[in-house]
TIKOLZA-761603 format. One record per residue (C-alpha): residue number from 1; residue in three letters; x, y, z. Coordinates in steps of 0.02 Angstrom, whole numbers, plus 50000, padded with zeros to 5 digits. Example, Ala and Ser with C-alpha at 12.3 -4.5 7.8 and 13.67 -1.06 7.14 Angstrom:
BEGIN
{1 'ala' {50615 49775 50390}};
{2 'ser' {50684 49947 50357}};
//
This chain:
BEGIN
{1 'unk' {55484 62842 55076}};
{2 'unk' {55488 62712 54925}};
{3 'unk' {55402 62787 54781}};
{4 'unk' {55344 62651 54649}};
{5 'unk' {55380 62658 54451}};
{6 'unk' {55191 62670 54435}};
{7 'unk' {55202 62835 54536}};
{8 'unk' {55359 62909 54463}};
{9 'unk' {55258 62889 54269}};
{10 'unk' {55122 62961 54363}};
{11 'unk' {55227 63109 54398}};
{12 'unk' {55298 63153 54228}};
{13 'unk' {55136 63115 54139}};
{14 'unk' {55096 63290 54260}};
{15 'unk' {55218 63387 54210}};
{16 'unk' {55213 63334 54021}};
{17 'unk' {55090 63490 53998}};
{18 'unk' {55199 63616 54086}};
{19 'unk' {55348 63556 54002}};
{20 'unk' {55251 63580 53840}};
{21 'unk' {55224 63769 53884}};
{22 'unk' {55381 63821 53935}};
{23 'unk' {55468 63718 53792}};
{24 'unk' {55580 63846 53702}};
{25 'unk' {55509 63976 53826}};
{26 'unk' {55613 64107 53929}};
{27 'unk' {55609 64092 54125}};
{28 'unk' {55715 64205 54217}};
{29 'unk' {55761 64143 54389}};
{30 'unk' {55806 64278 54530}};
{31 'unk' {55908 64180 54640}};
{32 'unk' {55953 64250 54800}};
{33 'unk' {55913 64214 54994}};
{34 'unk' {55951 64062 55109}};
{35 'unk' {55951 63966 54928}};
{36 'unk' {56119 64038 54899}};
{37 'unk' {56191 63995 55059}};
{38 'unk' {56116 63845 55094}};
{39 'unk' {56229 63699 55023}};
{40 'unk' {56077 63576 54995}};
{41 'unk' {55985 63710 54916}};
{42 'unk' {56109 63747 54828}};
{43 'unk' {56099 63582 54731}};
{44 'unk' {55914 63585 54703}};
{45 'unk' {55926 63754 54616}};
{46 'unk' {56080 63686 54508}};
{47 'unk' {55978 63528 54460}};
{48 'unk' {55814 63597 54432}};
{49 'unk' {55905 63716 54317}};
{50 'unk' {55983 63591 54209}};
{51 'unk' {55823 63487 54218}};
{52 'unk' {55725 63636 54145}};
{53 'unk' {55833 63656 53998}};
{54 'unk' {55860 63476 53963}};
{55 'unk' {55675 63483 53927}};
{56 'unk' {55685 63631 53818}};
{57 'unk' {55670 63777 53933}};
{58 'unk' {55784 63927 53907}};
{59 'unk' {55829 63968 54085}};
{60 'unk' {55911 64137 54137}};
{61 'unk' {55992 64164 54305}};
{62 'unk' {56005 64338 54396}};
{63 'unk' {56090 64325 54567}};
{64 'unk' {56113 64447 54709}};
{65 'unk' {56249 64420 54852}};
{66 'unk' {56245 64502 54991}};
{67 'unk' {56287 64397 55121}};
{68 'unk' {56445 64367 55013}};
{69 'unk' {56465 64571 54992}};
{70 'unk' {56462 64586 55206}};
{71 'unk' {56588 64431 55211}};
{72 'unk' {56716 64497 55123}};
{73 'unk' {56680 64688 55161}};
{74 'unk' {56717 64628 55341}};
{75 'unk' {56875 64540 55289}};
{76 'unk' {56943 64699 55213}};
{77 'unk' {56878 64812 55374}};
{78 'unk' {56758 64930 55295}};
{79 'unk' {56589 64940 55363}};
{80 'unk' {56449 64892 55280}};
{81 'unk' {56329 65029 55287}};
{82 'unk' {56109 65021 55269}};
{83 'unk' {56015 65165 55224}};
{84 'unk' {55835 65126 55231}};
{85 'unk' {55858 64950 55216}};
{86 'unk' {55972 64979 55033}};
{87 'unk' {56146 64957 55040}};
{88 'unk' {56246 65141 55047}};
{89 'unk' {56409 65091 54900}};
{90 'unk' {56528 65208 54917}};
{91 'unk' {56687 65179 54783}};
{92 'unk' {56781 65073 54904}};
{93 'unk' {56622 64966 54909}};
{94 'unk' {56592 64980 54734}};
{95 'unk' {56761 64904 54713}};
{96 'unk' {56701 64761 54812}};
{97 'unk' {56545 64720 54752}};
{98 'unk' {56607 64715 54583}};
{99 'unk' {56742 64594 54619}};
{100 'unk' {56617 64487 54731}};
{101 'unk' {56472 64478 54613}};
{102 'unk' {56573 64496 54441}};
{103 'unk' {56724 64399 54502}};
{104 'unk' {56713 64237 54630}};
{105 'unk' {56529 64214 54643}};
{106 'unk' {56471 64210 54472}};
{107 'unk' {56628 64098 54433}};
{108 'unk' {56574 63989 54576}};
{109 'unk' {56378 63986 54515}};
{110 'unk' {56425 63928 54335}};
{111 'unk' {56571 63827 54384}};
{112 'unk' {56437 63746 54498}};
{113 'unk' {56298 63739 54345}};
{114 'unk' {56431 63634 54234}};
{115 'unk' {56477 63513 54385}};
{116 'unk' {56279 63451 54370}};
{117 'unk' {56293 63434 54200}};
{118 'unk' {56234 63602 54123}};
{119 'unk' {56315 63715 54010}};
{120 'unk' {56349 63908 54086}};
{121 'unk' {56413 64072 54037}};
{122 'unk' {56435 64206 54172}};
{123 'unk' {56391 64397 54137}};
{124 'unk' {56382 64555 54204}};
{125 'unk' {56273 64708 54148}};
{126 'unk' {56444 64774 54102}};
{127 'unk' {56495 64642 53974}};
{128 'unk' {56404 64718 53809}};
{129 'unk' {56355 64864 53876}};
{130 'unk' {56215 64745 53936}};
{131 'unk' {56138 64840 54079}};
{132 'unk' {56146 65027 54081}};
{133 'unk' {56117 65145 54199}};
{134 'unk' {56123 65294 54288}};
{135 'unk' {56165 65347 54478}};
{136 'unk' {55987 65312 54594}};
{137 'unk' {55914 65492 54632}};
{138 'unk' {55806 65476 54800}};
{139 'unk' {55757 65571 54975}};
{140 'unk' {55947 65493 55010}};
{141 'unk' {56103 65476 54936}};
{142 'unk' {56158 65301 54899}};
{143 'unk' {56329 65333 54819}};
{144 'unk' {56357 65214 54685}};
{145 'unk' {56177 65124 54687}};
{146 'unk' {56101 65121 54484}};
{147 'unk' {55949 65170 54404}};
{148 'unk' {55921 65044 54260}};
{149 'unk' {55905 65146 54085}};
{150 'unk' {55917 65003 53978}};
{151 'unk' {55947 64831 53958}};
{152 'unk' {56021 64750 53778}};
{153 'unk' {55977 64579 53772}};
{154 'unk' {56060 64529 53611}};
{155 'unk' {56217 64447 53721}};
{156 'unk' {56086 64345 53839}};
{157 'unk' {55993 64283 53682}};
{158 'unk' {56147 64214 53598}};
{159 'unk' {56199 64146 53743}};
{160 'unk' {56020 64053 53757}};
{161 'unk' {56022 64008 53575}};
{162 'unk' {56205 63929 53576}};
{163 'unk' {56117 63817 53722}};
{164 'unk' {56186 63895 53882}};
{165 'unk' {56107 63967 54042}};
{166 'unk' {56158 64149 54079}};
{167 'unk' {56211 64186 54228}};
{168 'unk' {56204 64369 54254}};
{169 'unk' {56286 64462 54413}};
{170 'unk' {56191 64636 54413}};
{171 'unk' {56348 64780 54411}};
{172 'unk' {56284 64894 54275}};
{173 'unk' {56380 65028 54191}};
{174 'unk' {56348 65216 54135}};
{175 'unk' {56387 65294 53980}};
{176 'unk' {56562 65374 54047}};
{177 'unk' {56597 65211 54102}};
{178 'unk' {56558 65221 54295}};
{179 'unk' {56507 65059 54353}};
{180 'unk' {56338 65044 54476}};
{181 'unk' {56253 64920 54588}};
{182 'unk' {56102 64872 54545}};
{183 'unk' {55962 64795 54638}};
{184 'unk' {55943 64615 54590}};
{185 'unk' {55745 64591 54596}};
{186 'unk' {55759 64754 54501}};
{187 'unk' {55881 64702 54360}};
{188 'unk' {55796 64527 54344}};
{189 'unk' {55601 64607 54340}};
{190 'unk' {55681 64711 54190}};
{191 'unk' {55787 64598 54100}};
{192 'unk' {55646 64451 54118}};
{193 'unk' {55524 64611 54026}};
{194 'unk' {55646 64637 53883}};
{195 'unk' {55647 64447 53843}};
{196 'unk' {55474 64444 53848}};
{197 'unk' {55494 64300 53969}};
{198 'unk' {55359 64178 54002}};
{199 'unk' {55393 64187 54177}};
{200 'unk' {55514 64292 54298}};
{201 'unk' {55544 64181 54465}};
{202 'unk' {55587 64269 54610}};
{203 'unk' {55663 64155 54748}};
{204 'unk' {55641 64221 54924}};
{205 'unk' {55648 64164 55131}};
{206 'unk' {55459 64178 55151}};
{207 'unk' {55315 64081 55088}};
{208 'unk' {55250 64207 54970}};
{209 'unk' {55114 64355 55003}};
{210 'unk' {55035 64299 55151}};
{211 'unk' {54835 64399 55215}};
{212 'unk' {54931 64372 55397}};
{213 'unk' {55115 64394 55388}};
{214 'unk' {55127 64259 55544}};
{215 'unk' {55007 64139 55467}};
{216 'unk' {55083 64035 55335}};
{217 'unk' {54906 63967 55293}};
{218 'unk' {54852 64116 55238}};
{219 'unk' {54962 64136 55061}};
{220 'unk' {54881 64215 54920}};
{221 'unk' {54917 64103 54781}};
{222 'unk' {54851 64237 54644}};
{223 'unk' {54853 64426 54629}};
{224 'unk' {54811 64510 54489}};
{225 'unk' {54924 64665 54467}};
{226 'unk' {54749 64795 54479}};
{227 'unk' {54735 64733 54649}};
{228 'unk' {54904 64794 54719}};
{229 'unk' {54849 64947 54752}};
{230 'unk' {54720 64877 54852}};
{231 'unk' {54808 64766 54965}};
{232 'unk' {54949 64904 54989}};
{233 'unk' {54806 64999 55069}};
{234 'unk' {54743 64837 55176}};
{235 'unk' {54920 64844 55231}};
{236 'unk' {54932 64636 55161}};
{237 'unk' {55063 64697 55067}};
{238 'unk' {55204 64804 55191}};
{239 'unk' {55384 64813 55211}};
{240 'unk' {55507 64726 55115}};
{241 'unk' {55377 64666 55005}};
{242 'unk' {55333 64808 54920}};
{243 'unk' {55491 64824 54810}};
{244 'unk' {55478 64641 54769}};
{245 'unk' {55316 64655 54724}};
{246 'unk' {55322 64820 54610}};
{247 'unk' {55456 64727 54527}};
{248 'unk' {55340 64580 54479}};
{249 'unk' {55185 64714 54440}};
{250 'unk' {55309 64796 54335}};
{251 'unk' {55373 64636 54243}};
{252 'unk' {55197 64601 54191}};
{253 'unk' {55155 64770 54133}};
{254 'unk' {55302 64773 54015}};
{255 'unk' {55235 64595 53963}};
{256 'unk' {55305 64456 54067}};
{257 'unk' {55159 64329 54047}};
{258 'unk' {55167 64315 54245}};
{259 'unk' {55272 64333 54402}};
{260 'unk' {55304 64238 54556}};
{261 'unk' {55411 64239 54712}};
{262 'unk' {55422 64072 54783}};
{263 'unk' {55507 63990 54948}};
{264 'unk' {55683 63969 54879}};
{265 'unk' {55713 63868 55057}};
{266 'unk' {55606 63715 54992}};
{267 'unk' {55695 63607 54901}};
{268 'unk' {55669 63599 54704}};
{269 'unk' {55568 63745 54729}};
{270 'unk' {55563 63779 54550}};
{271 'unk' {55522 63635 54486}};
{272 'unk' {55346 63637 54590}};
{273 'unk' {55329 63824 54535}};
{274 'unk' {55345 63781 54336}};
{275 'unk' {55307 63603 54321}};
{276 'unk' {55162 63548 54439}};
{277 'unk' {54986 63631 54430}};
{278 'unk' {54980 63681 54613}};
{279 'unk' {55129 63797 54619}};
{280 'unk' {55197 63873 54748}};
{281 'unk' {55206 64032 54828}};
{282 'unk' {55129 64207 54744}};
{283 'unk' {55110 64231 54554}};
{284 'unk' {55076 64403 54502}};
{285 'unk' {54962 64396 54317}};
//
């Protein structure tokens, strides 16, 4: 469809308040899902990205992999193993999900970032001593799955200030120097609290929190975080959800201004989430 000049002013003129907002603001993007995987997705995370900070917006990214992990676990013959729906790492998978997440896919994500025009630096929570933690202690034994104990943001704001998006793969380390996997929702919800980020973005496969989990017309475009409680109780929010969702109720306790998870498998995604005043998906305030 031809879209006039006329319509394209009309367009930025709408976003010229949100861009005001978020102007020398901190968003932290969780990327993860089909938008990963996806190669025209791919692109409209990259470009949205380097949009955001051309207009002043300090962008951090915080990516998962796990489609990645299972590829390459299976190309080395170990088995990847599922414990209530959490990845078991024993130190064979350790091994590998450091040198997936650390290694070729954060390369590839920045390396991707600078081939739309933007400016990168890939990170782990080891680099710095960034993200600490400790081994997960739970009804099972994960192996080599981290508790978060503290995140030191002083290497993600200089990398922000010398004008670069972080790109942060979440393998954490312990104070004897044992590295952990950490939960990506998890290490994003915390890092985006640390910043004090304007907004922490998670991108997901589903619409957002829907009153009928197969009825797309029923999303809940705003939740307060007192209501959680609530809706776990209705059952509205079940499943897989919950963990996303403490992480955004967390986020906003610790004083991100507000949370959302968003359809990461609509293109540019982001762009309607930050820049338009409809939104899109679930934002958690």
């Amino acid at each position: 469809m031809e879209i006039s000049n006329v319509t394209r002013g009309n367009i930025l003129i709408d976003a010229l308040p949100h861009i005001q907002r978020y102007n020398n603001k901190v968003v932290v993007i969780k990327y993860g899902g089909n938008a990963m995987t996806n190669d025209e997705l791919k692109e409209s995370v990259m470009t949205d990205i380097v949009l955001l900070t051309a207009v002043g917006v300090k962008v951090v990214l915080v990516h998962g992999g796990g489609p990645e992990i299972n590829a390459m676990l299976g190309r080395l013959n170990i088995e990847s193993k599922f414990i209530g729906g959490l990845r078991y790492t024993d130190k064979e998978t350790m091994e590998v999900v450091q040198m997936v997440l650390a290694g070729k896919l954060n390369k590839d994500l920045v390396a991707n970032l600078q081939l739309h025009g933007g400016m990168a630096l890939g990170m782990c929570g080891v680099d710095g001593q960034m993200i600490m933690a400790k081994k997960l202690e739970g009804e099972n034994d994960l192996g080599y799955v981290g508790e978060i104990v503290s995140v030191a943001t002083k290497p993600i704001i200089e990398a922000l200030n010398g004008g670069y998006v972080p790109i942060i793969s979440t393998v954490a380390t312990s104070e004897d120097g044992q590295t952990y996997n950490i939960n990506a929702d998890t290490a994003a919800a915390r890092i985006a609290s640390c910043l004090r980020a304007e907004n922490l973005i998670l991108m997901t496969d589903i619409a957002g929190l829907l009153r009928d989990k197969d009825d797309p017309d029923t999303l809940i475009p705003t939740v307060n975080v007192s209501e959680v409680p609530y809706l776990k109780k209705q059952g509205i929010i079940s499943g897989g959800m919950i963990p996303k969702i403490d992480c955004c109720v967390e986020a906003v306790r610790r004083g991100v201004h507000k949370t959302c998870i968003i359809d990461g498998r609509i293109p540019h995604s982001i762009l309607i989430e930050l820049l338009s005043s409809e939104g899109i998906g679930t934002q958690f305030i």
